[in-house]
N, CA, C and O atoms as a Tinker XYZ file with bonds, in Angstrom:
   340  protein
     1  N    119.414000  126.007000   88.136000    73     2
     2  CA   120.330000  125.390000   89.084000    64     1     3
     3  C    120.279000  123.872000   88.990000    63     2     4     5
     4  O    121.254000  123.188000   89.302000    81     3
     5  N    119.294000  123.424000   88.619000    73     3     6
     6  CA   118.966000  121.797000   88.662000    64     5     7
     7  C    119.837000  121.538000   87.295000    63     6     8     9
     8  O    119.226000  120.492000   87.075000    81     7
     9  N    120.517000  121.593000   86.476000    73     7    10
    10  CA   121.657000  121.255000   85.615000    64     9    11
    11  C    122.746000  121.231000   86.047000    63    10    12    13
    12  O    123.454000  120.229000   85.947000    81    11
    13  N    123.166000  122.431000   86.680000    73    11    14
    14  CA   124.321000  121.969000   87.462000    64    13    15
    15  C    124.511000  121.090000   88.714000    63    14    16    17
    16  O    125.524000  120.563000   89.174000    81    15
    17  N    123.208000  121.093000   89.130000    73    15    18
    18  CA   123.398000  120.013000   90.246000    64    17    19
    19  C    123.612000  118.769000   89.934000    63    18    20    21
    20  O    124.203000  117.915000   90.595000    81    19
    21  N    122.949000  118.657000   88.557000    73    19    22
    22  CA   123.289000  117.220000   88.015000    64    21    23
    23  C    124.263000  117.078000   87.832000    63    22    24    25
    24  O    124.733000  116.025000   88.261000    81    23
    25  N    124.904000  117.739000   87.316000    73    23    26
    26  CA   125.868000  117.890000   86.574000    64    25    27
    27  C    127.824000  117.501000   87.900000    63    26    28    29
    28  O    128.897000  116.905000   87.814000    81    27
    29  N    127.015000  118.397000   88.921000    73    27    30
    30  CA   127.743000  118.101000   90.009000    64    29    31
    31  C    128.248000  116.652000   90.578000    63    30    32    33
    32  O    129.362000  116.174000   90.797000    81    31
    33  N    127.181000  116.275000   90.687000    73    31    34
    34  CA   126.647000  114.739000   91.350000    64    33    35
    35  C    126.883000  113.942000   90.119000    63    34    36    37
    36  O    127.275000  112.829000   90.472000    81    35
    37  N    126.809000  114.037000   88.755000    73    35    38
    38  CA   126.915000  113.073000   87.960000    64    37    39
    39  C    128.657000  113.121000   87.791000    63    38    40    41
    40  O    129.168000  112.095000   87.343000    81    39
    41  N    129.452000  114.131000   88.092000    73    39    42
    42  CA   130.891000  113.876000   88.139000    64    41    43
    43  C    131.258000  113.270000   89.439000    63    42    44    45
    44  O    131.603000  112.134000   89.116000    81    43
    45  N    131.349000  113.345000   90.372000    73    43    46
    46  CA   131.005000  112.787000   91.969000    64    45    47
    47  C    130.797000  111.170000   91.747000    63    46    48    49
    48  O    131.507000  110.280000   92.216000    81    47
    49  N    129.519000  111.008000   90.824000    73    47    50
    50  CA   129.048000  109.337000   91.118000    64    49    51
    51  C    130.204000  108.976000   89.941000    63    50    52    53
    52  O    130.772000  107.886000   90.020000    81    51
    53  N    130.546000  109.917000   88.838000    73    51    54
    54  CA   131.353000  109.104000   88.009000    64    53    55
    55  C    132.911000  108.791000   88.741000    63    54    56    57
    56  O    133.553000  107.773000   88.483000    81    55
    57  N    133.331000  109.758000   89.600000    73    55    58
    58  CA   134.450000  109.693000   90.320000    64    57    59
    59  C    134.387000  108.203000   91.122000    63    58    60    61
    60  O    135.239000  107.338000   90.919000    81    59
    61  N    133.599000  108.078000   91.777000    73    59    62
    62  CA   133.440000  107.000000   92.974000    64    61    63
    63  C    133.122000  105.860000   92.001000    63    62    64    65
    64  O    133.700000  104.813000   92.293000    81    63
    65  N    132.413000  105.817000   91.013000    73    63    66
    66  CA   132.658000  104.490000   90.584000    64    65    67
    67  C    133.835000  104.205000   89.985000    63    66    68    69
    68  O    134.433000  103.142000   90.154000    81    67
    69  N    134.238000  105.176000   89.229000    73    67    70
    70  CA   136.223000  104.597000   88.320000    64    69    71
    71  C    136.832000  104.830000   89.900000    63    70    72    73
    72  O    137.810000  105.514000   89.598000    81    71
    73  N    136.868000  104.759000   90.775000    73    71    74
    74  CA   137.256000  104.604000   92.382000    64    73    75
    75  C    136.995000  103.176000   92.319000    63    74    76    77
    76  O    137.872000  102.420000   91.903000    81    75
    77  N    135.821000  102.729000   92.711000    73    75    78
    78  CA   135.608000  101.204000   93.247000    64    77    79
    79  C    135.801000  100.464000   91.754000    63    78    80    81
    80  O    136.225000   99.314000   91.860000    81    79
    81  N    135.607000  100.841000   90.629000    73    79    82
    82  CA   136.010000   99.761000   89.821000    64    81    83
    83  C    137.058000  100.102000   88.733000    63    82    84    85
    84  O    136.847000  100.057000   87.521000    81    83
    85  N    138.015000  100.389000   89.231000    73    83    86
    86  CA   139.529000  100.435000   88.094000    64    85    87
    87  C    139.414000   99.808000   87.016000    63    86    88    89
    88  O    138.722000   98.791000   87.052000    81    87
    89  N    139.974000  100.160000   85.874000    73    87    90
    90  CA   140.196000   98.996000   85.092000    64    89    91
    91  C    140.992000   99.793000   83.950000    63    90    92    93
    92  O    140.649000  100.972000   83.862000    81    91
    93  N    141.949000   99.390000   83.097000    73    91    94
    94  CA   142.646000  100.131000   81.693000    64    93    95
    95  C    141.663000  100.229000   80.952000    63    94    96    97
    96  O    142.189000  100.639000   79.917000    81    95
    97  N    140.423000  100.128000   80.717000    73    95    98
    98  CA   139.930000  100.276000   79.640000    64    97    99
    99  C    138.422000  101.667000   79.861000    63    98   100   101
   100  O    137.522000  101.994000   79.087000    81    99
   101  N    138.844000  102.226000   81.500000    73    99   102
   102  CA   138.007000  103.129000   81.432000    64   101   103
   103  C    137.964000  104.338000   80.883000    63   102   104   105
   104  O    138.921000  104.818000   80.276000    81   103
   105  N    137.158000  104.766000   81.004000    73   103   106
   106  CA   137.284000  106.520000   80.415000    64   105   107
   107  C    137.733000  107.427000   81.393000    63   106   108   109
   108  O    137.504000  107.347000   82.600000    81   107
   109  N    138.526000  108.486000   80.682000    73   107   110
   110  CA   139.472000  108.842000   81.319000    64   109   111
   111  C    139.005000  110.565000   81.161000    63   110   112   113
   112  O    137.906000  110.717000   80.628000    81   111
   113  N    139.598000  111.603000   81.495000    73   111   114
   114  CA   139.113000  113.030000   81.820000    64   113   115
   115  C    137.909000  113.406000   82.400000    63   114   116   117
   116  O    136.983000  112.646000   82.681000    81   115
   117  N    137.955000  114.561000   82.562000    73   115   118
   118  CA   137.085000  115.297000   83.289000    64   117   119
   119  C    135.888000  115.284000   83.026000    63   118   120   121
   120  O    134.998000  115.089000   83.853000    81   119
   121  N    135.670000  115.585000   81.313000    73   119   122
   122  CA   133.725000  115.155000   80.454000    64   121   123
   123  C    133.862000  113.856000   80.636000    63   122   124   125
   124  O    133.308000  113.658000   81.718000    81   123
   125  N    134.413000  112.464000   80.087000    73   123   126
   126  CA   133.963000  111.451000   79.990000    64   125   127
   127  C    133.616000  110.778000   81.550000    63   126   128   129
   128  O    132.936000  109.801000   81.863000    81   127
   129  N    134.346000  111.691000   82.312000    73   127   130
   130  CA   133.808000  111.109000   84.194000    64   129   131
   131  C    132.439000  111.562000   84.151000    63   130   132   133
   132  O    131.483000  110.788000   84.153000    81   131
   133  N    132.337000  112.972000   84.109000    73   131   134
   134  CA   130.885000  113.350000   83.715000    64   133   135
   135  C    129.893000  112.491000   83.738000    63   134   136   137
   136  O    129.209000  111.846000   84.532000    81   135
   137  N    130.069000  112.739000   82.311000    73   135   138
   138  CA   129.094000  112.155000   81.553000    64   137   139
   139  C    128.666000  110.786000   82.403000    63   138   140   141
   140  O    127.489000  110.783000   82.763000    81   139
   141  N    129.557000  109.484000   82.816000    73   139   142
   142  CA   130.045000  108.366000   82.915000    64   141   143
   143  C    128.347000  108.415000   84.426000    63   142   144   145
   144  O    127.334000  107.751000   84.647000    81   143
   145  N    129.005000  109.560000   84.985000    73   143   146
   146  CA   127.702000  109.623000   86.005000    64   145   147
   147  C    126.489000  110.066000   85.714000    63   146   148   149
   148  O    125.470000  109.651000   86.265000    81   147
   149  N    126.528000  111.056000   84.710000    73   147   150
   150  CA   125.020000  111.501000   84.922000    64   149   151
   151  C    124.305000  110.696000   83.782000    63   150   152   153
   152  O    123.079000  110.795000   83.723000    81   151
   153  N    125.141000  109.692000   82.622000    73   151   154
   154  CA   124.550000  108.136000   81.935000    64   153   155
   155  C    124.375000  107.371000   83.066000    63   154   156   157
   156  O    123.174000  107.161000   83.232000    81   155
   157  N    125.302000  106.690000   84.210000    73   155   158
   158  CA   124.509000  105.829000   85.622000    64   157   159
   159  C    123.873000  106.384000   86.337000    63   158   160   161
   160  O    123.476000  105.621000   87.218000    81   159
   161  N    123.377000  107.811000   86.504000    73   159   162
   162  CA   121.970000  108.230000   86.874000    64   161   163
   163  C    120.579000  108.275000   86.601000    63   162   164   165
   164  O    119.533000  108.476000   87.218000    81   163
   165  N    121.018000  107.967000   85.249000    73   163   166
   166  CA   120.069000  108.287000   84.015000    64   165   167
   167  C    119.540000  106.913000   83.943000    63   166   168   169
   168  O    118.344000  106.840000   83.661000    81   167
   169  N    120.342000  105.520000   84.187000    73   167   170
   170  CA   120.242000  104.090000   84.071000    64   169   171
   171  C    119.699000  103.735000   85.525000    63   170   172   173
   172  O    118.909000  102.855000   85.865000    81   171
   173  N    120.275000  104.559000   86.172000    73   171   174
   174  CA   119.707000  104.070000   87.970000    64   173   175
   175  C    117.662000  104.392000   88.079000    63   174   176   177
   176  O    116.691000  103.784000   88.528000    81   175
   177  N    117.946000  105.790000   87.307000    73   175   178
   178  CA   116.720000  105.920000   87.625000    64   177   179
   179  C    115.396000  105.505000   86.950000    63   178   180   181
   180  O    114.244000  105.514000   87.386000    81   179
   181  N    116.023000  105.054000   85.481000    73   179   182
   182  CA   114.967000  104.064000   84.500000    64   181   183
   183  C    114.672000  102.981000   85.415000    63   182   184   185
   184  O    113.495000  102.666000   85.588000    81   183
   185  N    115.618000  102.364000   86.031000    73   183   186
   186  CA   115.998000  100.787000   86.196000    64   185   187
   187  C    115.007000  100.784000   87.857000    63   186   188   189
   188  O    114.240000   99.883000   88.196000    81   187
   189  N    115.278000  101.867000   88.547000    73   187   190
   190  CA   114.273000  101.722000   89.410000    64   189   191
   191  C    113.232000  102.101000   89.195000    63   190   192   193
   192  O    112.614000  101.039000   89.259000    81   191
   193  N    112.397000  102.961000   88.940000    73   191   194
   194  CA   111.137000  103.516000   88.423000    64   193   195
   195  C    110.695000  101.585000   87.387000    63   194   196   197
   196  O    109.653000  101.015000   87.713000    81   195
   197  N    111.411000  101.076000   86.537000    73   195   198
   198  CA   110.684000   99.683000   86.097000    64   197   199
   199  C    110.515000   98.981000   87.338000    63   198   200   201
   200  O    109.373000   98.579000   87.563000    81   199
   201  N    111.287000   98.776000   88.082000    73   199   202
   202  CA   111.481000   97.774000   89.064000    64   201   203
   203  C    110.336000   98.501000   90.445000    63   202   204   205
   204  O    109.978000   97.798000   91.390000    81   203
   205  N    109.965000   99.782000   90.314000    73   203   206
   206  CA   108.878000  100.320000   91.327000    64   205   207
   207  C    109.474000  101.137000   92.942000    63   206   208   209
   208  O    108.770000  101.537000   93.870000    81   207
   209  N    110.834000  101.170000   92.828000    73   207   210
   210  CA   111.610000  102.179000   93.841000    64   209   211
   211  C    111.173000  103.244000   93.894000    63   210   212   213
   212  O    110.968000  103.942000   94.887000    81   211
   213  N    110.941000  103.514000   92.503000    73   211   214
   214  CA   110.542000  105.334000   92.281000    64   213   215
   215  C    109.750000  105.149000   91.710000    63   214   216   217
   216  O    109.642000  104.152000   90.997000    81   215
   217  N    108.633000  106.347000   91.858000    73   215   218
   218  CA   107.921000  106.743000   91.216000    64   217   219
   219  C    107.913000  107.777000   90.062000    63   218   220   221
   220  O    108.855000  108.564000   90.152000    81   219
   221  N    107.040000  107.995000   88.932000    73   219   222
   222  CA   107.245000  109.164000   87.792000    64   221   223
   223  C    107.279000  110.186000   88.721000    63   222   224   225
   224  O    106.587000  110.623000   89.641000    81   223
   225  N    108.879000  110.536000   87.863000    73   223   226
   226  CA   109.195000  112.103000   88.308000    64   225   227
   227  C    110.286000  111.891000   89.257000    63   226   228   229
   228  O    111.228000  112.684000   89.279000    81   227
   229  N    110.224000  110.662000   90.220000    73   227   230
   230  CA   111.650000  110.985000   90.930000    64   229   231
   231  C    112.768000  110.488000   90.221000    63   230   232   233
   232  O    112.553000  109.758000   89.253000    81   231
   233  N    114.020000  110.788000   90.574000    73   231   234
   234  CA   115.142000  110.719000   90.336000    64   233   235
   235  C    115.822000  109.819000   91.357000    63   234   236   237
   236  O    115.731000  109.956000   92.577000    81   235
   237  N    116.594000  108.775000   90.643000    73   235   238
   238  CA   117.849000  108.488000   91.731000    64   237   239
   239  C    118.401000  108.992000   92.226000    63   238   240   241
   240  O    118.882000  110.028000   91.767000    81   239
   241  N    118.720000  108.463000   93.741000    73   239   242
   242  CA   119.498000  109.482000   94.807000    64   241   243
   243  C    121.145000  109.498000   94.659000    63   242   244   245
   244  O    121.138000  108.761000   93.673000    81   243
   245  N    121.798000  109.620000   94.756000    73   243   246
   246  CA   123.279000  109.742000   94.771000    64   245   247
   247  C    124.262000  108.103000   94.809000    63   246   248   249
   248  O    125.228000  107.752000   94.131000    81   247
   249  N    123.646000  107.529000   95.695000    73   247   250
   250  CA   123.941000  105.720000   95.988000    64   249   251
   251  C    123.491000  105.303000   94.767000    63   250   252   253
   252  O    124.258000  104.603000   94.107000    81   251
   253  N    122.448000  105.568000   94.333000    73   251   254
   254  CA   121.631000  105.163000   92.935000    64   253   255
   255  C    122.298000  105.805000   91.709000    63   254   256   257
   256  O    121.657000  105.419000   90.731000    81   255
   257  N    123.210000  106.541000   91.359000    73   255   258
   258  CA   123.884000  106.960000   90.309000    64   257   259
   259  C    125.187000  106.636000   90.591000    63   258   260   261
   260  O    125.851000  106.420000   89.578000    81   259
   261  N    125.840000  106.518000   91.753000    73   259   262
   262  CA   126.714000  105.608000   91.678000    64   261   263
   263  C    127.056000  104.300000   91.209000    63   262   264   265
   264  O    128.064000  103.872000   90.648000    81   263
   265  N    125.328000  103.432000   91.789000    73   263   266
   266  CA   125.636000  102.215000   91.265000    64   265   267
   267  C    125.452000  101.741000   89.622000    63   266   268   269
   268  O    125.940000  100.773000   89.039000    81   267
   269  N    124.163000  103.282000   88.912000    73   267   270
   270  CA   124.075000  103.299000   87.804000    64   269   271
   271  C    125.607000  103.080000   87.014000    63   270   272   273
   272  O    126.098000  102.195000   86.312000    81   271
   273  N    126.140000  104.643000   87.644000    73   271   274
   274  CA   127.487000  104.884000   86.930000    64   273   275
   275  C    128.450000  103.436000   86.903000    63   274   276   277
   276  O    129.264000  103.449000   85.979000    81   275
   277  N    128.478000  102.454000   87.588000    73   275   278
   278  CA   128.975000  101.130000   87.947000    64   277   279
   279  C    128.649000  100.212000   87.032000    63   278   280   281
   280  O    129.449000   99.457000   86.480000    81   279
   281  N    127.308000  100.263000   86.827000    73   279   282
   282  CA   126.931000   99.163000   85.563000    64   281   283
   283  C    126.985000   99.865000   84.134000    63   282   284   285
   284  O    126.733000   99.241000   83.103000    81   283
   285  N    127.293000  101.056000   84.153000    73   283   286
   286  CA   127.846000  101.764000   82.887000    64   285   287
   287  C    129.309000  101.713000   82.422000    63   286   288   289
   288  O    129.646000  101.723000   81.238000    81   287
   289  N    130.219000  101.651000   83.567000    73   287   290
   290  CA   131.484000  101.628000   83.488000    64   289   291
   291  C    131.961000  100.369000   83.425000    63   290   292   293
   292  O    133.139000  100.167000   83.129000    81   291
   293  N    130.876000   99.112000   83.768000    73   291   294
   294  CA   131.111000   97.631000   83.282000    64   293   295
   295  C    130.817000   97.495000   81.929000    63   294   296   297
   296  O    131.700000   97.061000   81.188000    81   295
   297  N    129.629000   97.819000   81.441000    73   295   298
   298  CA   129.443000   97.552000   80.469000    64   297   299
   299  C    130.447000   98.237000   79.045000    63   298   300   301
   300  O    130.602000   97.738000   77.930000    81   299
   301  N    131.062000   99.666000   79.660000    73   299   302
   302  CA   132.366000  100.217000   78.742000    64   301   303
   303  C    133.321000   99.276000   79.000000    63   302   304   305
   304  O    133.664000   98.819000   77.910000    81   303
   305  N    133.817000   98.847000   79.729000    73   303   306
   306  CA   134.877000   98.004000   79.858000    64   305   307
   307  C    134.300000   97.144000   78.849000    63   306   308   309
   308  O    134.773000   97.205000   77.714000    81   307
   309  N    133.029000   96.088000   79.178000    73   307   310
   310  CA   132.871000   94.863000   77.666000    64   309   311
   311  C    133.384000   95.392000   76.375000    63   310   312   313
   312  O    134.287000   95.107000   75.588000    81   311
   313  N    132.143000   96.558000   76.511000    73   311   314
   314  CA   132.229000   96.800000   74.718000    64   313   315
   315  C    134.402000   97.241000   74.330000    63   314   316   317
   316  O    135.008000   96.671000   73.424000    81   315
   317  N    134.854000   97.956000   74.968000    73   315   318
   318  CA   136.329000   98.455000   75.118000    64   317   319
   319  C    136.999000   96.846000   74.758000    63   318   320   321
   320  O    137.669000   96.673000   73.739000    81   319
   321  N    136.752000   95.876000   75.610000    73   319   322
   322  CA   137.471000   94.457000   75.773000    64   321   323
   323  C    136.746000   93.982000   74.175000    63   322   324   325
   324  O    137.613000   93.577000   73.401000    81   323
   325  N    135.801000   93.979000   73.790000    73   323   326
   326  CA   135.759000   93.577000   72.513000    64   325   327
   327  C    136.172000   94.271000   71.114000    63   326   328   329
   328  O    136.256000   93.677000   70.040000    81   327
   329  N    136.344000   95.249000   71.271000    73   327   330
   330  CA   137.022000   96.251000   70.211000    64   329   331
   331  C    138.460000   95.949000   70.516000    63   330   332   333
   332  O    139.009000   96.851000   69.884000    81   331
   333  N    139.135000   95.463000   70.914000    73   331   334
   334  CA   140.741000   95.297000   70.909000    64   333   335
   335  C    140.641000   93.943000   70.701000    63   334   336   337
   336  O    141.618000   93.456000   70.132000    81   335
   337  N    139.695000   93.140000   71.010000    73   335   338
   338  CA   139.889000   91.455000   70.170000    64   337   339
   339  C    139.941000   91.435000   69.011000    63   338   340
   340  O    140.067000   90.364000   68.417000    81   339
């Protein structure tokens, strides 16, 4: 069950971030929303566990793969904005 839950929540955080941050150069369907969240979950929860939020073994909470999914969907936009220069 813990795959699909991810899996749940990582489409969810990918939804809400292409929500708060639009842009033409995001990824678009149903896998690349996916994915889009459960990569800013995956970044939320490295990024806190270095920084000491979490400890080994926990996971980012839902706010925390959102904001992952956010600095993932910025950083697609760069790399996207430099491939068309």
């Amino acid at each position: 069950m813990g795959i699909i839950w991810t899996i749940i929540i990582g489409f969810v955080a990918g939804v809400v971030a292409k929500f708060i941050m639009p842009g033409p150069n995001e990824p678009s369907g149903f896998i690349m929303t996916t994915i889009l969240g459960i990569v800013g979950a995956v970044v939320a929860t490295f990024l806190g566990q270095a920084v000491g939020w979490y400890n080994a073994g926990e996971g980012a909470g839902f706010i925390g793969a959102i904001v992952g999914a956010i600095i993932v969907l910025f950083v697609w936009g760069l790399i996207q904005k430099n491939k068309a220069a």
